[in-house]
C-alpha positions as CSV (number, residue, x, y, z in Angstrom):
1,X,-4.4,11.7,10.4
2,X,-3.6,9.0,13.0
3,X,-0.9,9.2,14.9
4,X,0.5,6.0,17.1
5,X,3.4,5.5,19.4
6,X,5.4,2.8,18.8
7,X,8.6,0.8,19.9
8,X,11.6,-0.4,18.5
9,X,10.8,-3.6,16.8
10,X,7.1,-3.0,17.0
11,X,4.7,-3.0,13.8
12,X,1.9,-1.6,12.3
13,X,-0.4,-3.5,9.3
14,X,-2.1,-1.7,6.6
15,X,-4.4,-3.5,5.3
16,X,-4.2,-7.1,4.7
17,X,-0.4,-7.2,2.7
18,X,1.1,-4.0,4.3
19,X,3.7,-3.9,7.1
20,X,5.6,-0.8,8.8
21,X,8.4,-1.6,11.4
22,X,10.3,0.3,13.4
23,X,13.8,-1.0,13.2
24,X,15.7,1.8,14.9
25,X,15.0,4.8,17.5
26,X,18.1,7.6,17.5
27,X,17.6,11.0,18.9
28,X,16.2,12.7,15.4
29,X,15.6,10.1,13.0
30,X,13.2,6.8,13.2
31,X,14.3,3.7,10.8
32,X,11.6,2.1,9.2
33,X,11.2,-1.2,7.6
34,X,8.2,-1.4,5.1
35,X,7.0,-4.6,4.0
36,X,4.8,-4.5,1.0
37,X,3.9,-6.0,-2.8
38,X,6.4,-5.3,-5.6
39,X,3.2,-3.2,-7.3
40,X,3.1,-1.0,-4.4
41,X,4.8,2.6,-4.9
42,X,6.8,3.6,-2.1
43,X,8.6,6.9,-1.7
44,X,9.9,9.3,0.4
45,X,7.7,12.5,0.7
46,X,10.4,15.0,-0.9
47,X,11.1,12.6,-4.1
48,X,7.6,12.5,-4.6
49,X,7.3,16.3,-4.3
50,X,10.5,16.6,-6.5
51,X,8.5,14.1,-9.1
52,X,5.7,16.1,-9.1
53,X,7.6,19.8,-9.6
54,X,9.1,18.2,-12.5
55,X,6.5,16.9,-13.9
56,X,4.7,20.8,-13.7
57,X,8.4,22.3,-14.8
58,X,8.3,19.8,-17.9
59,X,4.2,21.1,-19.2
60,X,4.8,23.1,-22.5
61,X,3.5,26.6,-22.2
62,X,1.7,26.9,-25.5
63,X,2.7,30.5,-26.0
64,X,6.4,29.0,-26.2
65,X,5.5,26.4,-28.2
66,X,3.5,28.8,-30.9
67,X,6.5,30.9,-30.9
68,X,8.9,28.2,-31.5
69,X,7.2,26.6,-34.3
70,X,6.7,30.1,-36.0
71,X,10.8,30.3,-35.5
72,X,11.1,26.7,-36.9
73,X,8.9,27.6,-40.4
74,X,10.8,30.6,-40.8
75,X,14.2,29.0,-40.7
76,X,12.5,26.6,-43.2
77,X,11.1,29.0,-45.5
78,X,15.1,30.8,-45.2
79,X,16.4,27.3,-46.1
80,X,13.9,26.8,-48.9
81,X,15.0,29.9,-50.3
């Protein structure tokens, strides 16, 4: 990890299309100002953590899905009846 010290209205690049400003200084907070290309993802850590425990949350557990097709063929076979 690198870690730099910078001042209000200073930058950093990354890489050749890739800009970081700091726009603001308070007590707890830093403002940033992030210029980048429209194909570059940018998000806060905890959406991206959020994204990802929904994507996990969302996964099928096949046991649930075995027993809910068995219930869905059984309903059928009641219906056919």
């Amino acid at each position: 990890m690198l870690v730099l010290r910078r001042k209000k209205e200073e930058a950093i690049r990354i890489g050749p299309d890739i800009t970081v400003t700091i726009t603001n200084i308070g007590q707890d907070y830093v403002n940033l100002a992030i210029d980048a290309p429209r194909e570059v993802n940018i998000l806060r850590s905890e959406l991206a953590e959020a994204a990802q425990a929904n994507r996990e949350a969302a996964k099928a557990d096949p046991r649930s899905v075995k027993a809910l097709t068995g219930m869905l063929q059984k309903q059928k076979e009641n219906q056919d009846q």
